[in-house]
Structure formats: structure tokens, C-alpha cells
ROSEMAR-263843 format. One record per residue (C-alpha): x, y, z. Coordinates in pm, 1 decimal, m for minus. Layout:
<sites>
         c1         c2         c3
          X          Y          Z
...
</sites>
This chain:
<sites>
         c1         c2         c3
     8260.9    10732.9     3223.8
     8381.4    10769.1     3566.7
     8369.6    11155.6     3777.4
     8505.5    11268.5     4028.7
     8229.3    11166.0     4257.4
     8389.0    10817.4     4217.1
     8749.0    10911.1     4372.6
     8591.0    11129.3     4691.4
     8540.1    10786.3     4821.5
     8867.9    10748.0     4872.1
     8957.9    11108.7     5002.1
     9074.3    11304.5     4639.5
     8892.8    11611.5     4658.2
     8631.0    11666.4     4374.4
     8635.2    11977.4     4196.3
     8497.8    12269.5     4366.5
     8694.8    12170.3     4708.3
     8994.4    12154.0     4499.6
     8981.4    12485.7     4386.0
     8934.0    12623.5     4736.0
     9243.7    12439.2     4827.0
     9435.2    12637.2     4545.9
     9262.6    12949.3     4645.0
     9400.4    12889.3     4977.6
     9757.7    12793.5     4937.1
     9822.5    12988.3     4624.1
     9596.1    13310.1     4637.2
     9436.2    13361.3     4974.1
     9437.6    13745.6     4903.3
     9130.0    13638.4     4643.6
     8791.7    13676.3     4732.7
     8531.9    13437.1     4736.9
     8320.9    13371.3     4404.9
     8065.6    13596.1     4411.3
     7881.6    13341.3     4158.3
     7885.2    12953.4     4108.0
     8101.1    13049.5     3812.7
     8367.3    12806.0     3916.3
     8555.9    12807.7     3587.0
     8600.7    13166.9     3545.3
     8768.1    13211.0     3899.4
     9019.6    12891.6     3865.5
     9189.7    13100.7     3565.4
     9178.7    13421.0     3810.7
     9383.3    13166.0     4058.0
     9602.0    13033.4     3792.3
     9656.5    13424.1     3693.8
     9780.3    13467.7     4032.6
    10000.0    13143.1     4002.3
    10174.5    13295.9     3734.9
    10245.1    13619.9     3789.1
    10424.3    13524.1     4091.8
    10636.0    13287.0     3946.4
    10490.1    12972.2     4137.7
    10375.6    12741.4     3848.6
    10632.4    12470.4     3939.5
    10486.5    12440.7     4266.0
    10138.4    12434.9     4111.3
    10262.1    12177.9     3918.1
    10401.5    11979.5     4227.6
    10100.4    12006.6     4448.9
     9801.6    11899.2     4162.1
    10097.5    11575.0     4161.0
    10123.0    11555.6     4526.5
     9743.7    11594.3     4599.9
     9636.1    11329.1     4366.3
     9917.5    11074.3     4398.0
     9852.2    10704.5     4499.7
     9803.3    10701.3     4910.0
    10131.5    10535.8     5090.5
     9904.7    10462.7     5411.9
     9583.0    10303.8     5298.1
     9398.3    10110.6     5015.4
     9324.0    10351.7     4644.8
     9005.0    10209.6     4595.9
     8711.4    10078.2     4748.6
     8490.5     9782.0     4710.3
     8241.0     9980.3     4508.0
     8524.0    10033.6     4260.4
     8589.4     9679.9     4217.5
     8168.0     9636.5     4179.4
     8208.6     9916.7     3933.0
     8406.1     9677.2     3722.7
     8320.3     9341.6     3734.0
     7960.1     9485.5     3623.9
     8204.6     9389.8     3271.3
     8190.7     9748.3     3045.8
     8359.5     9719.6     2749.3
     8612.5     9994.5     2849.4
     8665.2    10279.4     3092.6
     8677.6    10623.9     3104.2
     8738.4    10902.8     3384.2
     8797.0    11279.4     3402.4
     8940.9    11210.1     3694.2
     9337.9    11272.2     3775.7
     9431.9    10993.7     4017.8
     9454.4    10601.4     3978.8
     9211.0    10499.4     4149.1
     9031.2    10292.0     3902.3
     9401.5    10092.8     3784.2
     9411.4    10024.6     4152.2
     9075.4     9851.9     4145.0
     9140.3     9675.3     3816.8
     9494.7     9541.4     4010.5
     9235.9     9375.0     4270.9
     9025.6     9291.4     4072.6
     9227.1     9074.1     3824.2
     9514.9     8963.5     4080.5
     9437.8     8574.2     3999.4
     9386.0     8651.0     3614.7
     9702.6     8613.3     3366.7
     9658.4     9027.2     3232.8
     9961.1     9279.5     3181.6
     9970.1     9532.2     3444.9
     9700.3     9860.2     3375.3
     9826.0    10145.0     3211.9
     9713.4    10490.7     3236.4
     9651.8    10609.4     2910.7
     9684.7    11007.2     2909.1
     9484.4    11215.1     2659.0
     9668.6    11526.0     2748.4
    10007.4    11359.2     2681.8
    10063.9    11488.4     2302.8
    10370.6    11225.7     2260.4
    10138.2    10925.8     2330.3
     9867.5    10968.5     2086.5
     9910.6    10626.9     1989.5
     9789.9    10477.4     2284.9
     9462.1    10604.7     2268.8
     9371.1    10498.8     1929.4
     9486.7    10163.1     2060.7
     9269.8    10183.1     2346.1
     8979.2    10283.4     2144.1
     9057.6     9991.2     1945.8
     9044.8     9794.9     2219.5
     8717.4     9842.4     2363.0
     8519.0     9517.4     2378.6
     8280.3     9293.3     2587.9
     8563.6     9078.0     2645.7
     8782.6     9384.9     2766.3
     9016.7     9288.5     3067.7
     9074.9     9647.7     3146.6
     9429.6     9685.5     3073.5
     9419.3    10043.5     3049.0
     9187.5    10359.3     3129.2
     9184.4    10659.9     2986.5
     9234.3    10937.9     3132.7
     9010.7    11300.3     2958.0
     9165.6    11547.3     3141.6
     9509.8    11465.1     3231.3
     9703.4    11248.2     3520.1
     9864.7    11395.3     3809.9
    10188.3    11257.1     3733.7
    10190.4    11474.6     3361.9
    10024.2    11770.0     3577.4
    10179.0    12065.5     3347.5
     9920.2    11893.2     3087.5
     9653.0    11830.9     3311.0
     9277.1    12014.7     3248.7
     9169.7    12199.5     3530.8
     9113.8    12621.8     3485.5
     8861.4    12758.7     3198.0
     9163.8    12807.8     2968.6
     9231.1    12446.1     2985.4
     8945.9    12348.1     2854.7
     8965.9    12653.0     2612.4
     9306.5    12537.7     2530.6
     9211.1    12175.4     2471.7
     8912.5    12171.3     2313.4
     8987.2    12390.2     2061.8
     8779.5    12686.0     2170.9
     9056.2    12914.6     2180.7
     9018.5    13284.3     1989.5
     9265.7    13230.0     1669.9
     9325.7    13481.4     1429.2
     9174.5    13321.4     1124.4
     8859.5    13212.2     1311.3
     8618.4    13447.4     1272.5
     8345.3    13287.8     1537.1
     8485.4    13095.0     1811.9
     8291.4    12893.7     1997.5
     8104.8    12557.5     2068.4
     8000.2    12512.4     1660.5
     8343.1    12526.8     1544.3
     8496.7    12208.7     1331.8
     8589.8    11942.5     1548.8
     8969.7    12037.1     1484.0
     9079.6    11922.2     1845.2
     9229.8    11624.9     1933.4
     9001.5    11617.2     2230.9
     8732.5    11691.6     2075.6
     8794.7    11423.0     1825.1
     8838.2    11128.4     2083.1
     8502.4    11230.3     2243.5
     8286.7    11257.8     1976.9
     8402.4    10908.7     1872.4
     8331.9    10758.6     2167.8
     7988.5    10931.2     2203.4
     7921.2    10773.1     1870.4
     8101.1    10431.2     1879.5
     7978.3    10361.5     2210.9
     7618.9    10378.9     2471.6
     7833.9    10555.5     2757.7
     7758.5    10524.9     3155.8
     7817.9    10801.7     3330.8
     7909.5    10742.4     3719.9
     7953.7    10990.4     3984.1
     7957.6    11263.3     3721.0
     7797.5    11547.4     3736.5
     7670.4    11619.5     3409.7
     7759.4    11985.8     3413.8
     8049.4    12065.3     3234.2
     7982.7    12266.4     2940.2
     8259.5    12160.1     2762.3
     8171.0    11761.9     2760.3
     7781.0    11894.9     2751.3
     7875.3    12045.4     2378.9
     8011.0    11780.4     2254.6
     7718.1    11601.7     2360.2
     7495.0    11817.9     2173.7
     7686.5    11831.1     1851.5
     7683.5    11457.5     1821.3
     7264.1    11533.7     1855.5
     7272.7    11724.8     1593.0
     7537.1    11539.3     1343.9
     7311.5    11239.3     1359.7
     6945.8    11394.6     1399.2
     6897.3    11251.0     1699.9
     6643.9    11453.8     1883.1
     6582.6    11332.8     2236.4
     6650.5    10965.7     2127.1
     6845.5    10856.8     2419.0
     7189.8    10660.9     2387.8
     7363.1    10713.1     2657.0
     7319.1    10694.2     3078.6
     7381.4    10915.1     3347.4
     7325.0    10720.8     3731.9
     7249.5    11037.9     3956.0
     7111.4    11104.8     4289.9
     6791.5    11335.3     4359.1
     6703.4    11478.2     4695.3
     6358.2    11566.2     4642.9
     6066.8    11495.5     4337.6
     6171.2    11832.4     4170.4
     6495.0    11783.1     4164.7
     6431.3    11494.6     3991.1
     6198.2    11591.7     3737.3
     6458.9    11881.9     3658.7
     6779.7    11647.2     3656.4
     6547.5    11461.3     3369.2
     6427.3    11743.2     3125.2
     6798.6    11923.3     3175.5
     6955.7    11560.5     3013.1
     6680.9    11479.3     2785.0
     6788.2    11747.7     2517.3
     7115.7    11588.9     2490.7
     7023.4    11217.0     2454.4
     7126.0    11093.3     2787.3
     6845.6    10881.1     2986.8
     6898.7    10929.7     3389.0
     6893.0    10604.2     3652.6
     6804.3    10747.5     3948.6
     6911.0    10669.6     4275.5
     6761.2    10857.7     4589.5
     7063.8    11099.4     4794.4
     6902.3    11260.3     5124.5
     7065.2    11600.8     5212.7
     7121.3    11680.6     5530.1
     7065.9    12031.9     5677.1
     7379.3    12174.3     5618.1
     7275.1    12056.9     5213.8
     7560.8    11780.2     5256.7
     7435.6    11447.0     4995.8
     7433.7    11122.5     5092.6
     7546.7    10925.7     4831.1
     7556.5    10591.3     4960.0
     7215.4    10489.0     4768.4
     7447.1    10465.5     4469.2
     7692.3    10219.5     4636.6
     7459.4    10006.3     4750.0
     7272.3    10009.6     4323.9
     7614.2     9914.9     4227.5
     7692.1     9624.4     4473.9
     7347.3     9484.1     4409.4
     7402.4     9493.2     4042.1
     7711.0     9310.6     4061.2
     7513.5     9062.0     4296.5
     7238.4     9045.7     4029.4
     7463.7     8968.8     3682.7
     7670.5     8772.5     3927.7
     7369.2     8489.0     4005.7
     7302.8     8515.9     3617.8
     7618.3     8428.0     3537.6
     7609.5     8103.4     3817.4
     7249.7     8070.8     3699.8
     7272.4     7629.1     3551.1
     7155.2     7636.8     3208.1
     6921.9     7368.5     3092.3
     7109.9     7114.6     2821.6
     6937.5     7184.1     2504.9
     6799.0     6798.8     2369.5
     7019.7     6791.3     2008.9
     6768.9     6791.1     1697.3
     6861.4     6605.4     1388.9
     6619.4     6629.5     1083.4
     6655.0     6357.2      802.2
     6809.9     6541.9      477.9
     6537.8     6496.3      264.0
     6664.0     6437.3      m92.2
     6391.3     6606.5     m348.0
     6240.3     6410.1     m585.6
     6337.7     6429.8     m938.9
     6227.4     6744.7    m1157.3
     6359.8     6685.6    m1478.8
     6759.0     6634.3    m1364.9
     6972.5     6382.7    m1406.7
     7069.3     6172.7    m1100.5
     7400.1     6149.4    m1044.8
     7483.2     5792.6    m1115.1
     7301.1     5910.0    m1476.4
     7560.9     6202.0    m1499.0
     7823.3     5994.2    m1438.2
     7700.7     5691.4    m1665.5
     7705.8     6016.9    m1969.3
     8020.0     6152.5    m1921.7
     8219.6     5800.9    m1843.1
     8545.9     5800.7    m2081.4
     8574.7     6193.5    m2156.8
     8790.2     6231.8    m1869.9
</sites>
């Protein structure tokens, strides 16, 4: 499960910058957040968008901004680490194509059909997913990632603003609900697709943040379907500045089931993190699984045992059966 922490490698901007760029090109008459309430002020943006008729061009620059680059490479070498560490499938919340760029790379001298972007926002492909999910595997060539929240090139579907999520997760006030909310039936298609992979599947999560209350309850119904507890089954690879950070990053994800792998990421003094700790844990865990898999295996010496034939308990042998029955057939 790949974040957006992933594609700032490669100059996308991750969330909270993006919404600053929409807040600047769309409604710079808004005031700043006066809390870290990101979600709440993206729909006051996309409120703005609307009312003044500019949701084509909203549409146009989510496309633009996260569009393949013309002048330089869509991935890095972490990204093709990423992959040959061999997951049985991948995931992202991401909107670019970064990762199908890496996979391109990555399998250029293997026979594989190009990858596909498989779009969980796009309501006339549902299809596709179930194939991918049917797909996943150790032996998975990564012929297609899926995509949680939308591409940029279907961006009147994609999941960005609170109502999004509202929208498609199937949180949204309706008449005959009488309690909306996070404990409603799992009547989504969303919310469907992400339960089963929580269940189906251990899930790594990589340059994701781990706060998105959305994803989060899903998380914790799947706890509490299966009486789970603090059992972890899934991952989370995150940085920590300091031992308190730390310690909080791993009681906040213990209630859901996920189990950190920590990575150290200095901050500077203008609080910028230095994530390059986690680059260098992924390239040496390719290095790693890559000597195992060079690693000469010892010929095993081939035992043969003697079929013992067990002495006679009371049976006939068979040259007696066949002396008894000689003539009836």
C-alpha cells in the first residue's frame, strides 16, 4: 500500500501542499486553516470551485498536476527496489503513475503485457478490480495497480475533499439511514474492496501516513468483525524523529492491528523530515533477498528406502489369490 510519500520523490505534491496549491489558484480570498482540519477546508475550496463555475478547470489542473513528466524520469530507483522486494500485488492512494512507470523498468527484459492502471473510482470498470484482486499472488508480475482514490486522467472521479470520501465510502446522510457514520453496513463499493483486502491479505504500508480516518475505520471494523484485538496483521514502515514520537506512532497503530518498522527521519529546524533513512531500508532489503536468492543451495544426497513387504498375517499372497480364482474369469 503505497502513499503519497512515495510520489514526492519524484516532485507530485503530497496532500496538504496540494491543497494549498488549490487554495491558491482557485480561492486565494480563503483564509488559512485555523486548525489541522485539512479535510473540512478542501470542501470549503471545492465550495468555492463551484459556485463560480470553475469545476472544469479543477478538473483540468488535478489532470495536469499529476500527469506523467515530459522532461525527466516518473520514478526513482527506490521505486524499482520497492518492487523487486516481490509483493504479491500493489496498491496506492496515490493519483499519478508513478509506480506503472517503475514496473515498465523494472520488467523491460521480461515477456509481460504492458501495466494497467486499474481505477477504483471508475464505476464502468468494476470488473477490473475483481480481476486484479484475483490476481494477487507471489508469482505476481505486476501487470496492474490499483488505484483507491482515483487517477488523474478520470479526475471528475478522483477522491480528494471530505465529501469525497463521504461520497465514496458510503458515509453520506441518506434519508432512510437513521445513524450515519463509520458503523454503517459495508454497502460501498469502496468500502467493500478494502475490507477484502484487509482480510485476504498482510498489507505494507509505504510512505503512508496512517492518518486518514476514512482507511483508519475500515481498519478498525475488520478488528472488530474478526475479534482481533491488538493481534497485528498488517505493517506500516514510518519514520520517528525523536523516542516519543516513536513510542506514540506505536500505541496510536496498535489498536488497529498494524505493527510499525521503524526507520529514524531527523527534522531539521524549520520541522522539515528527512526521509532518506527509508530509501536506504528499502535498497538494502532488495540487496538482502537479492543475495538469498543468488545464495548456491547444497544438492540434497537422494534417499531410497527398500519397500519392505510385511510378512504374512493371515492373507492370501497373491500368487494364492490368483491360483483360487483361476478359470472364473
Amino acid at each position: 500500500m503505497v502513499g503519497a510519500g512515495s510520489s514526492a520523490l519524484v516532485g507530485y505534491p503530497p496532500w496538504g501542499r496540494l491543497i494549498n496549491k488549490l487554495r491558491e489558484k482557485f480561492a486565494p480570498d480563503l483564509p488559512e486553516p485555523a486548525s489541522d482540519d485539512i479535510l473540512t477546508y478542501s470542501d470549503q475550496i471545492k465550495e468555492k470551485i463551484v459556485n463560480s463555475g470553475r469545476t472544469n478547470e479543477y478538473h483540468k489542473f488535478l489532470d495536469r498536476t499529476f500527469e506523467s513528466h515530459n522532461n525527466r524520469k516518473n520514478y526513482t530507483d527506490f521505486h524499482c527496489a520497492l518492487i523487486k522486494l516481490g509483493f504479491c500485488g500493489l496498491v496506492t492512494t496515490n493519483y499519478d503513475k508513478v509506480l506503472e512507470c517503475a514496473i515498465g523498468e523494472v520488467n523491460e527484459d521480461r515477456e509481460y503485457r504492458p501495466c494497467e492502471s486499474i481505477d477504483l473510482c471508475n464505476k464502468h470498470r468494476q470488473y477490473r478490480v475483481f480481476e486484479f484482486l484475483r490476481s494477487l499472488s507471489p508469482e505476481n508480475l505486476y501487470t496492474s495497480v490499483l488505484h483507491l482514490h482515483g487517477c488523474h486522467d478520470n479526475s471528475q472521479e478522483i477522491i480528494l475533499t471530505q465529501g469525497d470520501y463521504l461520497e465514496k465510502y458510503g458515509m453520506k446522510v441518506r434519508e432512510e439511514d437513521s445513524s450515519p457514520g463509520p458503523r454503517r453496513i459495508l454497502d460501498s463499493f469502496h468500502r467493500k474492496v478494502i475490507w477484502s483486502l484487509l482480510v485476504m491479505h498482510p498489507l505494507v504500508f509505504v510512505g503512508f501516513s496512517m492518518k486518514d480516518p476514512f482507511f483508519m475505520d475500515i481498519l478498525e471494523i475488520v478488528q472488530h468483525d474478526f475479534f482481533l484485538d491488538t493481534d497485528p496483521v498488517h505493517f506500516a514502515v514510518m519514520g520517528y524523529s525523536d523516542h516519543d514520537e516513536r513510542g506514540e506512532i506505536e500505541h496510536g497503530l496498535k489498536s488497529y492491528g498494524v505493527q510499525p518498522v521503524f526507520y529514524y527521519a531527523p527534522k531539521d529546524r524549520d520541522g522539515a523530515v528527512d526521509h532518506r533513512n527509508l530509501q536506504n531500508m528499502v535498497f538494502e532489503l532488495q540487496n538482502i533477498l537479492e543475495k538469498e536468492q543468488h545464495k548456491p543451495t547444497e544438492p540434497k544426497a537422494e534417499r531410497v528406502e527398500a519397500i519392505k513387504i510385511p510378512a504374512k498375517a493371515g492373507l492370501p499372497s497373491l500368487d494364492e489369490v490368483n491360483e483360487r480364482t483361476l478359470g472364473l474369469y
